[in-house]
VEXVO-919109 format. One record per residue (C-alpha): residue in three letters; x, y, z. Coordinates in steps of 0.25 Angstrom, whole numbers, plus 5000, padded with zeros to 4 digits. Example, Ala and Ser with C-alpha at 12.3 -4.5 7.8 and 13.67 -1.06 7.14 Angstrom:
// VEXVO-919109
ALA504949825031
SER505549965029
***
This chain:
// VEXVO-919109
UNK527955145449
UNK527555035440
UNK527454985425
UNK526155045418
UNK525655015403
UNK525854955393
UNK525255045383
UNK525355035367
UNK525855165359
UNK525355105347
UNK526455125334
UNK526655015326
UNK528254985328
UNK529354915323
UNK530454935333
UNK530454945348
UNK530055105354
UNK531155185359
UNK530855295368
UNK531455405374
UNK530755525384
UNK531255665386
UNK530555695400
UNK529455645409
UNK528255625400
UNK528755615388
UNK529255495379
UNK529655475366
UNK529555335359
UNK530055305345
UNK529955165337
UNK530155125324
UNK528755115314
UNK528455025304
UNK529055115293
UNK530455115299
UNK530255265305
UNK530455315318
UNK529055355327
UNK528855425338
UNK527855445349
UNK527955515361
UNK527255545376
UNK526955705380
UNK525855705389
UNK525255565379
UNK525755485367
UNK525955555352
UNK525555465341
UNK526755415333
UNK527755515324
UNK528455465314
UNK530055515314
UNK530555445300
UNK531855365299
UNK531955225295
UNK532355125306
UNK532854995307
UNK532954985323
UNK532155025336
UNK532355185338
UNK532955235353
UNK532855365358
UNK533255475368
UNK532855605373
UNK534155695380
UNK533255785386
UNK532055835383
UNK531455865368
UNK532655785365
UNK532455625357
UNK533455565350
UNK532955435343
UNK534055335336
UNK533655225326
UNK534555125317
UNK534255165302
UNK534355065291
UNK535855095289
UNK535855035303
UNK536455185309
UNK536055245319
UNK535055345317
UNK534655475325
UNK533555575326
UNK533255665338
UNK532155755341
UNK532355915347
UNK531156005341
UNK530955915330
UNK531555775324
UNK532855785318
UNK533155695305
UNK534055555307
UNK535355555308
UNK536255445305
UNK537355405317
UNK537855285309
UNK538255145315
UNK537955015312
UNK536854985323
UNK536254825324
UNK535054885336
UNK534355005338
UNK535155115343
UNK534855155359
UNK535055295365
UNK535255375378
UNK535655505383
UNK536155555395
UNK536055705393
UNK535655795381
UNK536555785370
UNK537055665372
UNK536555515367
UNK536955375367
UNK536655295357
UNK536955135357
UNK536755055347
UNK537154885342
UNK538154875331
UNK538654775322
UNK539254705333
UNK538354705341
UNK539054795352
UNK538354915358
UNK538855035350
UNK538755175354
UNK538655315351
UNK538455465357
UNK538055605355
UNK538655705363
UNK538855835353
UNK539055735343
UNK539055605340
UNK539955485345
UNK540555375335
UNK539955225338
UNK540755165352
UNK540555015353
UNK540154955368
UNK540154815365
UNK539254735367
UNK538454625360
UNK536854665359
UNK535754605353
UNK534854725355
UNK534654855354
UNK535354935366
UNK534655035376
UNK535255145383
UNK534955255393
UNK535655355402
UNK535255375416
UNK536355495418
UNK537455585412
UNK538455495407
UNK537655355409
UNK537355255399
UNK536555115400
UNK536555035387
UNK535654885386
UNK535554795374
UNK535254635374
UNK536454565376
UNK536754415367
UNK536254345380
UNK534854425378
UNK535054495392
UNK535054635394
UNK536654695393
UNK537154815399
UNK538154925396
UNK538255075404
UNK538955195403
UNK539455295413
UNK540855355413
UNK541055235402
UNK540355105397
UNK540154985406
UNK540254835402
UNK538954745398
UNK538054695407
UNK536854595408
UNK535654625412
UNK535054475411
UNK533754475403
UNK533154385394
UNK532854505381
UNK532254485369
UNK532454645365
UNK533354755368
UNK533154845380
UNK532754965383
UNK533055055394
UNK532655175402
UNK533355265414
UNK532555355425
UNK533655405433
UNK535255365435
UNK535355245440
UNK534055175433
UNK533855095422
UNK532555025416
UNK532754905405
UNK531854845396
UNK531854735387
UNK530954625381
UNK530854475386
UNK530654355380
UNK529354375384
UNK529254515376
UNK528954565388
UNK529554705394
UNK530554675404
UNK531254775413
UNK532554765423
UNK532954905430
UNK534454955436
UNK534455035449
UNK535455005459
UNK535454875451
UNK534754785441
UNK533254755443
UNK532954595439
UNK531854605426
UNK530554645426
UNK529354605415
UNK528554715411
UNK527754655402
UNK527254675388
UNK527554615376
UNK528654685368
UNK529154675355
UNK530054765354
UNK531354805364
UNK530754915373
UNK531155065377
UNK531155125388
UNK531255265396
UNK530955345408
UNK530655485407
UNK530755515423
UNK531055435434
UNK530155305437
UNK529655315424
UNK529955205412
UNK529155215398
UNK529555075391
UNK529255045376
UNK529054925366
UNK528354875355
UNK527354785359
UNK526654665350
UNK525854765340
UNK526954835338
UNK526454945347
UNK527355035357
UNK527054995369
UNK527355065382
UNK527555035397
UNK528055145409
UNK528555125422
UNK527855245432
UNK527155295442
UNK525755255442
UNK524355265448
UNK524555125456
UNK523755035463
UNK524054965473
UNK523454815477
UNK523354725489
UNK522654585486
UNK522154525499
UNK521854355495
UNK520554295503
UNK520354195489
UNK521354165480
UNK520654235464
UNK520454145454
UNK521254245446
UNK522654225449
UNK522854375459
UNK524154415451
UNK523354385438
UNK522154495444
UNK523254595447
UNK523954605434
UNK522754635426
UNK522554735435
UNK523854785432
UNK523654775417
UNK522354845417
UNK522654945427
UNK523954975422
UNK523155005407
UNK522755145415
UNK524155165420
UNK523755105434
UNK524755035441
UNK524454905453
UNK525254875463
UNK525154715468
UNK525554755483
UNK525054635492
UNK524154505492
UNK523754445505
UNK522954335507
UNK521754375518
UNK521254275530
UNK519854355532
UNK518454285537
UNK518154185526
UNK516754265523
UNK517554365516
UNK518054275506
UNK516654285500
UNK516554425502
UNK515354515502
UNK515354615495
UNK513954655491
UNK513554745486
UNK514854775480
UNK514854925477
UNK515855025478
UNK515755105492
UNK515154995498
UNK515754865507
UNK515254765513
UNK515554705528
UNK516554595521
UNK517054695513
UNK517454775522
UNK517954685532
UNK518954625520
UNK519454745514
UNK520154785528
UNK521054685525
UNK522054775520
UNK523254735524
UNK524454825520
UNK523454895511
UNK523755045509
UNK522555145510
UNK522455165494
UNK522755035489
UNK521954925486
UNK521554775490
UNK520954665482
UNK520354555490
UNK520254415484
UNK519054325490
UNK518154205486
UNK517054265482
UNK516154405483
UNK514654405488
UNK513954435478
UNK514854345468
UNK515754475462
UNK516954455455
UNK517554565463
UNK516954685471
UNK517854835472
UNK516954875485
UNK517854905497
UNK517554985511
UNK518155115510
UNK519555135511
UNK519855005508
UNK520055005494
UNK519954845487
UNK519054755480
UNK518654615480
UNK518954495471
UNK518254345470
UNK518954235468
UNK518354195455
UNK518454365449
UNK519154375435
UNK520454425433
UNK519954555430
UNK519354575443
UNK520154625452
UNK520554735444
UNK519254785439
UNK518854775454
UNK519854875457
UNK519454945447
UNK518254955455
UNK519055015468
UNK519855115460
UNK518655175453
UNK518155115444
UNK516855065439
UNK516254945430
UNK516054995415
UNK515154895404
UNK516454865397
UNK517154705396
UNK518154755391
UNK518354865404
UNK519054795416
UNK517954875424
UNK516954805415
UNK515554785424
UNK515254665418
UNK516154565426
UNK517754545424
UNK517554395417
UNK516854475406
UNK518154585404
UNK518354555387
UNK519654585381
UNK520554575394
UNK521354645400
UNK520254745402
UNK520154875400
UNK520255015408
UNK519655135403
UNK520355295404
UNK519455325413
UNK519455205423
UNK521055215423
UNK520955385427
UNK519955345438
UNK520855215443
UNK522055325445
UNK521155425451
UNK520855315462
UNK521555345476
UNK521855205475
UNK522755225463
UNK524255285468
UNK525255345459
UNK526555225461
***
């Protein structure tokens, strides 16, 4: 499992996505467009283009699907009600649910016919209110928010609302057999939450930082610390999971675009780093662009070990001629058995002095021990255009191409690029397991 993307889904938007899935496979996200209406685009099998659904908002719109073919989307209309519209073979028109809302609304459901709607008021208390054959008056549940809320069931009869507290941390509140008090979460937000739930027992939270970037924290059999993700938001995010060990999150990045990052199972690589010369190019630099790069063709690498190797002193200049695939030399061969703790499909880059003749870097390995070389003085690049090399992959005349032929110093318009093709032969690689 790990975090792929991020990706842009276009759209020019005035308010943070929501998004809301009906089964595995499919999501539906909606935002707010720059004339105030409601759009939509969905995944089936590939992204729609955007619809437009009318209405004229004044907030952030959530939404929920009860089961499948089911949406219901909720937005604050300039009266500052809350309004409704739901999909079943066809969109239905707005209706007005009344209130006084200060956020955007946020929705759950924990079984068909039945939603949870949470919204700030005047007071800034969490107010609610329900459909179940029909719908509730407004309850408050106290509170004093200074963001939109989030909400999620993980089961029948459970209920877990977030919002930003006045102390800017992350505040919590649940539901089951009856409502709990607040509790902090800790965080530093500068947005409201968003929130998603794979199974009973699990919950996924997402805000923005003061650093704009995504973070996460995650409850199962307690409260994980906070994790960055990344990116740089401007907007609160959304988040979903459509199947177990699945996450699709939501924001609006810095061109106003929606912009998309999913926690899944993914063709993987795994790495060992074995040290003879300490790179120019800090190790931890080499292995995040590889990430970034790789992970633009949904491939996923794992960092699993570095060792530092006390080999003959001769193979820190290493020979490597003639340096082409299928062939090793003697030094080569006697330093790729150095595979310490190394599984039999997973890969090892080896850092040394220099290469004879002067290479940057050099992808030949003896069979069965899949792994390339790396000089001291090789460009950032180099270590994953290199392995490029052992998955596959061959030199093209393009700067702009991590696999460019024409040396890594000369890559234009960093980070590089990966073509369609080259990711589909990368995954097709033995060397490439599904995590």
């Amino acid at each position: 499992m790990t975090w792929l993307g991020w990706e842009s889904l276009g759209g020019g938007l005035t308010s943070a996505p929501a998004v809301c899935s009906w089964a595995p496979g499919r999501l539906d996200c909606f935002v707010r467009g720059g004339d105030n209406a409601l759009w939509h685009k969905w995944f089936d099998n590939g992204w729609s283009g955007w619809e437009s659904l009318g209405g004229g908002l004044t907030s952030e719109p959530t939404a929920v699907s009860w089961s499948s073919g089911r949406i219901d989307v909720f937005v604050r209309g300039g009266d500052n009600a809350m309004w409704h519209k739901w999909y079943q073979n066809g969109w239905s028109g707005w209706e007005s649910l009344g209130g006084g809302l200060t956020s955007a609304p946020a929705v759950s459901s924990w079984a068909a016919g039945r939603l949870d709607c949470f919204v700030r008021g005047g007071d800034n208390a969490l107010w609610h209110k329900w459909y179940q054959n029909g719908w509730s008056g407004w309850e408050s549940l106290g509170g004093g928010l200074t963001s939109d809320p989030a909400a999620v069931s993980w089961s029948n009869g459970r209920i877990d609302v977030f919002a930003r507290g006045g102390d800017n941390a992350l505040w919590h509140k649940w539901y089951q057999g009856g409502w709990s008090g607040w509790e902090s979460l800790g965080g530093g937000l500068t947005s409201g939450p968003g929130v998603s739930s794979w199974a009973p027992g699990r919950l996924d939270c997402f805000v923005r930082g003061g650093d704009n970037a995504l973070w996460h924290k995650w409850y199962q059999n307690g409260w994980s610390g906070w994790e960055s993700l990344g990116g740089g938001l401007t907007s609160a995010p959304d988040a979903v999971s459509w199947s177990a060990n699945r996450i699709d999150v939501f924001a609006r990045g810095g061109d106003n675009a929606m912009w998309h990052r999913w926690w899944a199972l993914a063709p993987t690589v795994r790495l060992h780093v074995k040290v003879l010369t300490t790179p120019n190019v800090p190790i931890a630099t080499s292995i995040q662009n590889m990430r970034n790069v790789y992970a633009s063709r949904g491939i996923a690498v794992q960092h699993v070990s570095t060792e530092t190797l006390n080999v003959p002193a001769a193979l820190n200049d290493l020979d490597v001629n003639p340096c082409v695939s299928g062939n090793s030399t003697v030094e080569q061969t006697l330093l790729f058995a150095n595979r310490n703790n190394v599984g039999a499909n997973e890969v090892v880059v080896y850092f040394v002095r220099s290469t004879v003749p002067p290479l940057n870097g050099c992808a030949s390995h003896p069979a069965g021990r899949p792994g390339a070389v790396v000089a001291q003085g090789a460009s950032e690049w180099t270590f994953a255009h290199e392995l490029g090399h052992v998955l596959g992959l061959f030199h093209v005349n393009n700067n702009d191409q991590l696999m460019t032929g024409n040396g890594t110093f000369n890559i234009t318009n960093p980070p590089p690029d990966l073509a369609a093709s080259e990711g589909s032969t990368m995954v097709a690689s033995p060397l490439t397991i599904n995590l």
